[in-house]
C-alpha positions in Angstrom: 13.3 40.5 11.7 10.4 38.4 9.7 7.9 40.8 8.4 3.7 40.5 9.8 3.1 37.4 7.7 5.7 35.7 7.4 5.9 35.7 11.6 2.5 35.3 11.1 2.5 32.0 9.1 5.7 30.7 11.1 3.8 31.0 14.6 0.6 29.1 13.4 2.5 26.3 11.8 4.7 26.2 15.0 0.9 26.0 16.9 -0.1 23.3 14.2 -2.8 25.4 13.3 -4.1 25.3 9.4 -4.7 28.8 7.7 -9.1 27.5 8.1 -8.6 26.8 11.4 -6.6 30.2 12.1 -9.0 32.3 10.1 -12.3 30.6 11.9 -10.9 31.3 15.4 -10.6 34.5 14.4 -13.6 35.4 12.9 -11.8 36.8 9.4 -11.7 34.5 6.0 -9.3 32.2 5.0 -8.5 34.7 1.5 -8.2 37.7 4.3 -5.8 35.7 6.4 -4.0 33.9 3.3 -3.6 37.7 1.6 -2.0 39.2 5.4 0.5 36.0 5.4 1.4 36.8 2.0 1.7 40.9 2.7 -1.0 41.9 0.5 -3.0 43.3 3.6 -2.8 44.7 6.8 -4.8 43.4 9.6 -7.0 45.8 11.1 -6.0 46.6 14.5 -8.8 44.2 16.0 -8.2 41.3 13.7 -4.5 42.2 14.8 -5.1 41.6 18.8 -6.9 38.7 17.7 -4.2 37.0 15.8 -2.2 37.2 18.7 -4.2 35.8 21.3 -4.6 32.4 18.9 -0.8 32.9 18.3 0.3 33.2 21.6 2.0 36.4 21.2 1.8 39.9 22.8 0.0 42.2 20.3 2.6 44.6 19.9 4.8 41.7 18.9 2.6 41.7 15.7 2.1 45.6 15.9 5.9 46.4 15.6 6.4 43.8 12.3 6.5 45.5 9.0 3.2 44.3 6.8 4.4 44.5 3.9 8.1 44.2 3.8 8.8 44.2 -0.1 7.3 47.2 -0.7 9.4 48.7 2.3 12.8 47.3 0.8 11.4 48.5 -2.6 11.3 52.1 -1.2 14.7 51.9 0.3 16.1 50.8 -2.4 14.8 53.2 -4.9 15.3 55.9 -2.3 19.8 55.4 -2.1 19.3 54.3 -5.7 20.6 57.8 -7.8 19.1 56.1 -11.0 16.0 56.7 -9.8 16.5 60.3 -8.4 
């Protein structure tokens, strides 16, 4: 399963939307959007339902992606690793 932004980037480019145009409808900036994409940030539960109206999506289809995914496999990893234990 894609992670929040990269499911993120993949719906707007499948709705030919730019990451301007994206950001504008939905009332956040282009560096806010652009750093959520890239799994820098989480979305705020607004901006969240918000992203998916413009993307077409149910919210919990955003709500149940991970937001920042390397950090998660980071953790797992370091977690069964028993160099780091």
């Amino acid at each position: 399963m894609d992670g929040l932004g990269s499911f993120i980037q993949k719906r707007r480019k499948v709705r030919g939307l730019s990451l301007r145009e994206l950001s504008r409808r939905v009332g956040i900036s282009a560096s806010y959007a652009s750093d959520i994409e890239l799994g820098k940030k989480a979305p705020t539960s607004g901006v969240l339902k918000r992203l998916a109206c413009e993307l077409g999506v149910a919210p919990l289809e955003l709500a149940r992606r991970e937001p920042f995914p390397l950090v998660k496999a980071l953790r797992t990893r370091v977690k069964h690793d028993p160099r780091f234990g």
